[in-house]
C-alpha positions in Angstrom: 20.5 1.2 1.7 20.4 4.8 2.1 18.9 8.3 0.9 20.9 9.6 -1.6 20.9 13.5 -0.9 22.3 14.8 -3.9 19.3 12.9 -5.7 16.1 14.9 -6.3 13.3 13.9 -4.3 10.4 13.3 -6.7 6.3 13.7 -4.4 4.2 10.8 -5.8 0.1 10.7 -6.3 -1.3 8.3 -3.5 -4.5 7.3 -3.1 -5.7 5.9 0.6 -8.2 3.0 0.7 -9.6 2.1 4.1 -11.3 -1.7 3.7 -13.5 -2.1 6.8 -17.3 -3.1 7.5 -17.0 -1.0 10.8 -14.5 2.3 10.6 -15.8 5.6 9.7 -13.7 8.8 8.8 -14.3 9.8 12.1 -12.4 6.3 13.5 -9.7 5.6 11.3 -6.9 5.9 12.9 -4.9 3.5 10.5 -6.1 5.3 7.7 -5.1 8.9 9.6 -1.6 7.3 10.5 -0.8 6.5 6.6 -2.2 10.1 5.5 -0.1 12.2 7.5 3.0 10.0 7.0 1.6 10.3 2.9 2.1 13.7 3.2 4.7 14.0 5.8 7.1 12.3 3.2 6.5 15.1 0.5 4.0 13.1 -1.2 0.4 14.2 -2.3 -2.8 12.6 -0.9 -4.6 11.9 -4.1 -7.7 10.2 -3.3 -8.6 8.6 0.2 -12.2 6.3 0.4 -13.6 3.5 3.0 -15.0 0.6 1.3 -16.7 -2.9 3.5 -15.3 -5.8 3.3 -16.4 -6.8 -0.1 -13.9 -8.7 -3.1 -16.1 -6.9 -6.2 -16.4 -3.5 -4.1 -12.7 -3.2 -3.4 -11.9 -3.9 -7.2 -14.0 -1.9 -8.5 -12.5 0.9 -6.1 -9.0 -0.4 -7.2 -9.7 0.0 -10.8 -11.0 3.2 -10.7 -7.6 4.6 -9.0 -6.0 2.5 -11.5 -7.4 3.7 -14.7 -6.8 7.5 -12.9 -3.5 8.8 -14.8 -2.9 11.3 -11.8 -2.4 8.3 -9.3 0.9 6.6 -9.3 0.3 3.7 -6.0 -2.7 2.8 -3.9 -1.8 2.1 -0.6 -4.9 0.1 1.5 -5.4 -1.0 5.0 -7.7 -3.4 5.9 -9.3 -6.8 4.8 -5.7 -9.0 4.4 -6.6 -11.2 7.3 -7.8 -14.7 7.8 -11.7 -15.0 8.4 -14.7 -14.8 5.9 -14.5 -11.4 5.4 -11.0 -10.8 4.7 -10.8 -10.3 1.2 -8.6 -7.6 -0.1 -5.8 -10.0 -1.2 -9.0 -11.6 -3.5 -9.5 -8.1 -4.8 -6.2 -7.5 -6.0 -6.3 -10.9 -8.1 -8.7 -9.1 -9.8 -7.0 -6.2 -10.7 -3.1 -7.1 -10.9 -0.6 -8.2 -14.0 2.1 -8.5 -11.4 3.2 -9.8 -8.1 5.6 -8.3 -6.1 6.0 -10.9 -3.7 9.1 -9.3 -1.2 6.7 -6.7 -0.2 4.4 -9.1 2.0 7.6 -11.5 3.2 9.4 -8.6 4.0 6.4 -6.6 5.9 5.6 -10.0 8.1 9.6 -10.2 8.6 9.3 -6.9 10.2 5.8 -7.2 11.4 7.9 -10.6 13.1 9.5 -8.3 15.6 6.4 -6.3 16.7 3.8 -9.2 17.1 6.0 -12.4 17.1 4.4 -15.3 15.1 1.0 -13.8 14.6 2.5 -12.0 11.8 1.7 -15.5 9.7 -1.9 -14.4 9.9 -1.2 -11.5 8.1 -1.6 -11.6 4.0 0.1 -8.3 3.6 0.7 -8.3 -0.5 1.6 -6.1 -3.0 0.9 -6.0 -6.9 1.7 -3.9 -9.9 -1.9 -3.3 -12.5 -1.9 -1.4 -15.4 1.2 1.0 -14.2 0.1 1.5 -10.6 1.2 0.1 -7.7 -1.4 -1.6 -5.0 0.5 -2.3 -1.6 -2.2 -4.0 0.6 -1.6 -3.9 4.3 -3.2 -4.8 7.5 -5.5 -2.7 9.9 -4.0 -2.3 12.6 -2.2 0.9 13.5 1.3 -1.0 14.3 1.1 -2.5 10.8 0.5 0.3 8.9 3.6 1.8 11.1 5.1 -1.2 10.0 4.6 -0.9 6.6 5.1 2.8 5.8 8.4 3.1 7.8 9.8 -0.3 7.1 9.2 -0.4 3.2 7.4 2.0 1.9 8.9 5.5 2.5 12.3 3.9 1.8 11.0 2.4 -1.6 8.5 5.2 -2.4 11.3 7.6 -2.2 13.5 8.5 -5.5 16.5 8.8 -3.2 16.7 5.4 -2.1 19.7 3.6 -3.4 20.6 1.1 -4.8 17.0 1.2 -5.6 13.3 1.8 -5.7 10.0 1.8 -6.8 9.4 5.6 -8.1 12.0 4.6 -10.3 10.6 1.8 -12.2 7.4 4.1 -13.0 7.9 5.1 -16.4 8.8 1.8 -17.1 6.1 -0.5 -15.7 4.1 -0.4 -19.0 7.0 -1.3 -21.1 5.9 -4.6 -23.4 
């Protein structure tokens, strides 16, 4: 696993979804903490909403990104918990063709060495709909750290070797 310099490095479209019933753009601090490493990376900050805790509302917010051709992955935070209103993992059964299942056992792996066992509480997920990636990740500022500088700026990256997701984009539509 490594960045392969004398690869080009190809900026992606991202678009940002905040799920919360309580966080404004003034208190975001997850959502802050995944745009600047967004653009940090060399990639461009597409689109960037707060939806509540609602299955139909995320979805709908989802396949709006989705059915943008300028937006390559969706990256959320918020709503992949246990209680009632937890439901961004029911929102991307809506949306997805495709599971990508080593994206949530790997984020509570590393999520393992942060907050122990309470990582099982987490349903960090990830799914592939229509040609976009959706990577779905907790709230909390440590997981969001978690996520983006675990998995996703290695595998968002077109240097990453052996490989990675940007490269798989022109094929994810293939039948």
């Amino acid at each position: 696993m490594a960045i392969d310099e004398t690869r080009q490095f190809k900026p992606i479209n991202i678009a940002l979804l905040t799920v919360s019933d309580t966080r404004t753009a003034a208190d975001d601090t997850s959502g802050d903490i995944l745009a600047e490493r967004i653009k940090t990376a060399g990639h461009n900050l597409a689109a960037r909403a707060i939806e509540r805790d609602d299955a139909g509302i995320i979805a709908s917010k989802f396949n709006t990104w989705i059915d943008d051709p300028s937006i390559d992955a969706i990256v959320s935070t918020g709503g992949t918990g246990l209680t009632g209103r937890d439901v961004t993992p029911e929102a991307l059964d809506r949306v997805k063709e495709k599971d990508i299942p080593g994206f949530g056992e790997l984020f509570r792996w590393l999520s393992y060495n942060s907050i122990g066992t309470s990582t099982v509480q987490s349903r960090a997920h990830a799914v592939v709909s229509r040609g976009t990636y959706i990577f779905a990740l907790p709230g909390s500022k440590g997981a969001v750290k978690d996520g983006w500088d675990g998995i996703l700026a290695e595998q968002l990256d077109a240097r990453n070797r052996p490989c990675n997701f940007v490269e798989l984009m022109p094929r994810l539509l293939e039948k």
